[in-house]
C-alpha positions as CSV (number, residue, x, y, z in Angstrom):
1,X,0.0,0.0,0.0
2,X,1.4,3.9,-0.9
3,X,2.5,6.1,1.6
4,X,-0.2,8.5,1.1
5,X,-2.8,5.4,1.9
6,X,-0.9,4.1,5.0
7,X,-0.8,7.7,6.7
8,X,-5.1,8.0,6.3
9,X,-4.9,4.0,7.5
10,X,-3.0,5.2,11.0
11,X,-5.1,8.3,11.3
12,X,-8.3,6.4,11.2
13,X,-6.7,3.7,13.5
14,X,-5.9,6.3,15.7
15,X,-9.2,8.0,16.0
16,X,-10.7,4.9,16.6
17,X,-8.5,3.7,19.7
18,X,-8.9,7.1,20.7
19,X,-12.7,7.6,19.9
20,X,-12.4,11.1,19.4
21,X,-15.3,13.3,18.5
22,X,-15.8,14.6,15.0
23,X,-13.4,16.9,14.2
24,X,-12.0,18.7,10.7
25,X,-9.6,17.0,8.7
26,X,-6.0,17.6,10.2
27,X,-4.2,20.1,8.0
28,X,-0.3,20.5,6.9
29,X,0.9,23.3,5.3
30,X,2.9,21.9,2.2
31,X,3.9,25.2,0.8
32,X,2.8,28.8,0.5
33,X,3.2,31.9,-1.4
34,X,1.5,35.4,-2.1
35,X,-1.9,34.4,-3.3
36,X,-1.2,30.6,-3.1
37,X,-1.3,27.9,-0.5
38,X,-0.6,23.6,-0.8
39,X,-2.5,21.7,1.9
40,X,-1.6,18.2,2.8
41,X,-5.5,17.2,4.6
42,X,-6.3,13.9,6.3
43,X,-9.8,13.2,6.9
44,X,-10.7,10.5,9.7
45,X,-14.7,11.3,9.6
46,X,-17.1,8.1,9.1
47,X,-20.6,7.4,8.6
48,X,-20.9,7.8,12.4
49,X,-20.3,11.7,11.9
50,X,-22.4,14.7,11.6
51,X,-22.3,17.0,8.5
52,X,-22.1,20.6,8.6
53,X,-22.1,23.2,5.9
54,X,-18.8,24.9,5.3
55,X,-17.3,27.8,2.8
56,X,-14.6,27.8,0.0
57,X,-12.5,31.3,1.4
58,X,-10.5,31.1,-1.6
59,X,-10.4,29.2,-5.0
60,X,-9.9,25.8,-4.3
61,X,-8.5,22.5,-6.5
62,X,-8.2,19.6,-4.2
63,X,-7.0,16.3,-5.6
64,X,-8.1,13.0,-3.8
65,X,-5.1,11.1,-3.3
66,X,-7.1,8.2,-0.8
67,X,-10.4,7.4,0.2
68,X,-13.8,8.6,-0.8
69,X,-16.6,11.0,0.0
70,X,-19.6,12.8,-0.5
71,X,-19.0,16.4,-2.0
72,X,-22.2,18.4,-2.2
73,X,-23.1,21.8,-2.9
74,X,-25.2,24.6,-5.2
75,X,-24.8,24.7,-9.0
76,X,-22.2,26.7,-9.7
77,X,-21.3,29.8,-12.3
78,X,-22.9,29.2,-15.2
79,X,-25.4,27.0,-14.2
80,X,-29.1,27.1,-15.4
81,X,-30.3,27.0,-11.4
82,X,-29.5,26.8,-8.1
83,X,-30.0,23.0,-7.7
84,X,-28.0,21.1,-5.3
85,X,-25.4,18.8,-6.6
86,X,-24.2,15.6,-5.0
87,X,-20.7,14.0,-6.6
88,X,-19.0,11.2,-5.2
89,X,-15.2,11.9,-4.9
90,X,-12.9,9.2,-5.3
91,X,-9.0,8.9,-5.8
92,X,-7.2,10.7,-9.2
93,X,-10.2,13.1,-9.3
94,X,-10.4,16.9,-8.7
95,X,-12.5,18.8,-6.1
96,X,-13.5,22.4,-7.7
97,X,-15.0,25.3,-5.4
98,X,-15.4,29.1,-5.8
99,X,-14.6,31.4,-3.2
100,X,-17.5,32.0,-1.3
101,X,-19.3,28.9,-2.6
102,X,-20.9,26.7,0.4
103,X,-20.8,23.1,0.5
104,X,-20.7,20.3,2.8
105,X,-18.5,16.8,3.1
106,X,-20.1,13.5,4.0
107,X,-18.8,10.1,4.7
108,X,-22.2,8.2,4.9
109,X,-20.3,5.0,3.1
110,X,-17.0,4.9,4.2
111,X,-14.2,6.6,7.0
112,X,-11.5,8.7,5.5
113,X,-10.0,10.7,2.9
114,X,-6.9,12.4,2.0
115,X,-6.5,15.5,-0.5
116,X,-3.9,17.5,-1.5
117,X,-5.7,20.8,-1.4
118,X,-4.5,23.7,-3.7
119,X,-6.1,27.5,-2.8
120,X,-5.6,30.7,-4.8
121,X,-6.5,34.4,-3.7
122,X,-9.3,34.9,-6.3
123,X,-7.3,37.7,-8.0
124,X,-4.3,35.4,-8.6
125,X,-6.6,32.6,-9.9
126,X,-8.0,35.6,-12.1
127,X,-4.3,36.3,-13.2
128,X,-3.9,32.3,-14.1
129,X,-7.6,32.1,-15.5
130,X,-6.6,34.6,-17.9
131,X,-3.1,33.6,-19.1
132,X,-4.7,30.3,-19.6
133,X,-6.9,31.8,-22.9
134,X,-10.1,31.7,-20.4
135,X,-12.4,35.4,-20.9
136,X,-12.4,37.3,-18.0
137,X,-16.5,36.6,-17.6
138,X,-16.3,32.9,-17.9
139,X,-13.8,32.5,-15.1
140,X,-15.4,30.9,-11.8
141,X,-15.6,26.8,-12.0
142,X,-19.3,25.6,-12.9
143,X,-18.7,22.0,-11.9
144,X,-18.3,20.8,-8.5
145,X,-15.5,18.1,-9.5
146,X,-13.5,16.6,-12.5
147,X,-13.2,12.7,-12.9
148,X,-9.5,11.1,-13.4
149,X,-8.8,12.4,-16.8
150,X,-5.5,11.7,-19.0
151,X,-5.1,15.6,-19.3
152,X,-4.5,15.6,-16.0
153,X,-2.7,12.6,-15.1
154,X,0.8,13.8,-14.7
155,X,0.3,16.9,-12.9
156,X,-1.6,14.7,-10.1
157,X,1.6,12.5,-10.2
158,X,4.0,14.4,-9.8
159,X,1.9,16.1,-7.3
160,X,1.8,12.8,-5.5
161,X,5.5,12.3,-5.7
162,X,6.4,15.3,-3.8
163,X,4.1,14.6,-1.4
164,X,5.6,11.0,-0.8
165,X,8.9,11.6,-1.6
166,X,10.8,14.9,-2.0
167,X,11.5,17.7,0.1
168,X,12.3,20.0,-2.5
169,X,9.2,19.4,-4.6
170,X,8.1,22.7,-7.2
171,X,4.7,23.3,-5.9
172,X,4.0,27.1,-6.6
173,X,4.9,26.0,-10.6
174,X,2.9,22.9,-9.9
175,X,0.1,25.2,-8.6
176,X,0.2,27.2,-11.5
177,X,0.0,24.3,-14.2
178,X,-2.7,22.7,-12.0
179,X,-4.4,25.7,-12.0
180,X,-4.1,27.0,-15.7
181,X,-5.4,22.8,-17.2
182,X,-7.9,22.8,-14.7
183,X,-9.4,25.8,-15.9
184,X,-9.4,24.8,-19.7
185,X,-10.4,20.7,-19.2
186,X,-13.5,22.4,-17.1
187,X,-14.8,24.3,-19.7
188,X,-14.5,21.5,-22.0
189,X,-16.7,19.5,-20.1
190,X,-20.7,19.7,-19.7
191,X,-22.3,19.5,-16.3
192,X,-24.7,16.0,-15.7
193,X,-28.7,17.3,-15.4
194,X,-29.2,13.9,-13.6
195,X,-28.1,13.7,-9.9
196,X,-27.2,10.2,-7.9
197,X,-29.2,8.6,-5.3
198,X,-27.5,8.0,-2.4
199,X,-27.5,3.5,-3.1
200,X,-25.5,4.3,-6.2
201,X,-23.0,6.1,-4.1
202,X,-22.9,3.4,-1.7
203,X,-22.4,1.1,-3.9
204,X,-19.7,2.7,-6.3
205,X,-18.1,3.4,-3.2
206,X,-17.4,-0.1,-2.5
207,X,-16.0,-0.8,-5.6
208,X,-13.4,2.4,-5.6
209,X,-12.5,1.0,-2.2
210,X,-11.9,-2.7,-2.9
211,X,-9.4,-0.9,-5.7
212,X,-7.6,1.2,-3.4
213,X,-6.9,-1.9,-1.3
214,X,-5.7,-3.7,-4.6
215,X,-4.5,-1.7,-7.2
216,X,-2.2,-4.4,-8.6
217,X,-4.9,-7.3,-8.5
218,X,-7.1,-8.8,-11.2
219,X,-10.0,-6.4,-10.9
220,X,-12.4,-7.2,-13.9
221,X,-15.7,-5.8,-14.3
222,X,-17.5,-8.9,-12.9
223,X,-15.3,-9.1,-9.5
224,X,-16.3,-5.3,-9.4
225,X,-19.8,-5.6,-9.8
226,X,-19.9,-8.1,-7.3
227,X,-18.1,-5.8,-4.8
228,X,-21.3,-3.4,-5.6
229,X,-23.8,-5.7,-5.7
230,X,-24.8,-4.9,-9.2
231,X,-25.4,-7.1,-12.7
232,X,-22.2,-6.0,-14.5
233,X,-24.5,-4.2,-16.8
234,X,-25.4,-1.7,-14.8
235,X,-22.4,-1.4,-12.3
236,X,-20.9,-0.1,-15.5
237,X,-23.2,2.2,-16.4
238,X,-23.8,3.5,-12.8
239,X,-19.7,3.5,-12.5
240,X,-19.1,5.6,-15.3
241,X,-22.2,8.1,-14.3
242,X,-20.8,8.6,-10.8
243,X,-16.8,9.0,-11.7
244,X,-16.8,9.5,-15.5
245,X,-14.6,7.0,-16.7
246,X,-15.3,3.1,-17.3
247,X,-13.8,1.1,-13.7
248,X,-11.2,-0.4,-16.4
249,X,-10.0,3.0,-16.9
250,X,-10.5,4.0,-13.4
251,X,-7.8,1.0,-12.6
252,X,-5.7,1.5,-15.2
253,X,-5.2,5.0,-14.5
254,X,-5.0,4.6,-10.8
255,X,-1.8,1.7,-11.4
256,X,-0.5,4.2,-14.0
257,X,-0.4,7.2,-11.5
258,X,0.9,4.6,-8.6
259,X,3.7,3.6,-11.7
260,X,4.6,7.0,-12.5
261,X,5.2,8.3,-8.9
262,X,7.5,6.0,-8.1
263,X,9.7,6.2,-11.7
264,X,9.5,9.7,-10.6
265,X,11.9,9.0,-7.3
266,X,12.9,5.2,-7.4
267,X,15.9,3.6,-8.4
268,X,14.1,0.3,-9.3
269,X,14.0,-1.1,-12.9
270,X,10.7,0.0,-15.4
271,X,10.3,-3.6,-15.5
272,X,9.8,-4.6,-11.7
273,X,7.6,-1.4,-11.3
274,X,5.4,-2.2,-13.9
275,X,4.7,-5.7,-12.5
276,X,4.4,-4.3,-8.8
277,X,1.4,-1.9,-10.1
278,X,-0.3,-4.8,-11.6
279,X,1.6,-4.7,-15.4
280,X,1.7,-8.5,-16.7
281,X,3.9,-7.2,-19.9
282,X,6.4,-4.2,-20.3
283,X,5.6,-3.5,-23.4
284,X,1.5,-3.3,-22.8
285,X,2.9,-1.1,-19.9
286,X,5.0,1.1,-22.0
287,X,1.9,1.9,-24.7
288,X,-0.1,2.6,-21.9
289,X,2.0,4.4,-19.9
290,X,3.0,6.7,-23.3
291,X,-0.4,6.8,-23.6
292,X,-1.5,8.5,-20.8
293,X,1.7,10.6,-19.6
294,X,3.0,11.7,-23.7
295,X,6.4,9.8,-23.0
296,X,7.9,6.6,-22.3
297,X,8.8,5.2,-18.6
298,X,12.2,6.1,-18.8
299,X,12.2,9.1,-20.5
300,X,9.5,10.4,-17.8
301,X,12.0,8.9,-15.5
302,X,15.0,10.9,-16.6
303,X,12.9,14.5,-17.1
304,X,11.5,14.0,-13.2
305,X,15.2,13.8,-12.2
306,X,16.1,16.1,-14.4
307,X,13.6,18.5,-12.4
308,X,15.4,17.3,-9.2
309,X,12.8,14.7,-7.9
310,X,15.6,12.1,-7.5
């Protein structure tokens, strides 16, 4: 299991030797700079927990890195109405909020999370918004969250590898990249009319769980569907609805971001990495991995030590 999964693991065991009321998520400062801020958060709220409403103060991008929850709030900018929203967060995808927008956080399925939280002064988001190509009115995010994309692959692992690894990891230029694509993938995207009942959660949440525990296992869609107790007919149909990608993309993604963090800072062989995150060949890993990243193990290898992640 990563690093980033065994620090949630020991935070939840801890709470629950401790039995410790509900509390917010414990909160590191990674990094900070005038009109920018990198959070390290680990959340240990369950389903036992109450939810309360809280407020974005700045611009926020928050990547899941473990777990899963509930993320709910009001339509946002751009939106036909004020209808609320309910999105099931899971790991690889992106949490958007506006500053000022309220929204709340359950874990009605399962205990934990951990995000790496990004927040930008709105006028330096402006700044970013606008160097990006984005027109100054159609600026403020109108989705509450982004699934695991490829566009957005290697900024989330490389965003992972400095919070594992490196002590010297970029992350105001890592800010303003995530920043900057987030921006122009949202606007590419529509938001769903249709809006998840709270089973579908449940159940999806299940199966994003059982592949967090097992990233490198034989996951197919009928062990998954099983997980959710779900005809693999509809599992995929409700998967893809609730995190926007197919599961087999959702684990193939998820083994390619474990894959690329550690080429990022490891000394190990392309070959014995690919097999540890659940790669049978080298050269299916190496198409897949060019695939999703624009460049071949090694060569992503030698650029992230190049950039002094080694």
């Amino acid at each position: 299991m990563a690093k980033i999964a065994v620090e949630l693991e020991q935070a939840l065991a801890r709470r629950a030797a401790t039995g410790a009321a509900a509390c917010h998520p414990t909160c590191r400062i990674l990094a900070r700079g005038e009109g920018w801020v990198v959070e390290d958060l680990i959340c240990a709220s369950g389903p036992q927990d109450p939810i309360f409403e809280e407020r974005h103060g700045d611009v926020s991008i928050a990547m899941v890195l473990a777990g899963t929850f509930q993320y709910r709030g009001s339509a946002f900018r751009g939106s036909a109405n004020g209808a609320i929203r309910n999105e099931l967060m899971t790991p690889g995808s992106l949490l958007l909020g506006n500053a000022g927008q309220s929204f709340e956080v359950g874990h009605e399925h399962a205990a934990g999370d951990r995000c790496l939280s990004f927040q930008f002064a709105p006028q330096y988001f402006e700044r970013i918004a606008s160097d990006a190509g984005v027109k100054k009115s159609d600026r403020g995010f109108r989705m509450l969250r982004l699934p695991p994309l490829r566009e957005l692959s290697s900024l989330i692992a490389r965003a992972r590898a400095g919070l594992e690894y490196s002590a010297d990891t970029p992350w105001e230029e890592l800010s303003v990249e995530l920043a900057a694509a987030t921006v122009r993938v949202e606007r590419g995207i529509s938001s769903r009319a249709e809006n998840a009942v709270p089973s579908a959660i449940a159940r999806v949440t299940r199966s994003v769980r059982a592949i967090e525990r097992r990233p490198d296992g034989a996951l197919g869609l009928g062990g998954l569907a099983r997980e959710a107790g779900l005809s693999p007919y509809h599992f995929l149909r409700t998967f893809e609805r609730l995190t926007g990608i197919t599961p087999h993309q959702y684990v193939r993604r998820a083994r390619l971001r474990e894959a690329a963090s550690r080429l990022a800072v490891e000394r190990e062989k392309v070959l014995d990495i690919a097999y540890d995150c659940g790669f049978g060949d080298v050269s299916n890993f190496n198409r897949a991995f060019r695939t999703e990243f624009g460049v071949s193990p090694l060569r992503w290898k030698a650029q992230q030590t190049a950039e002094g992640w080694d």
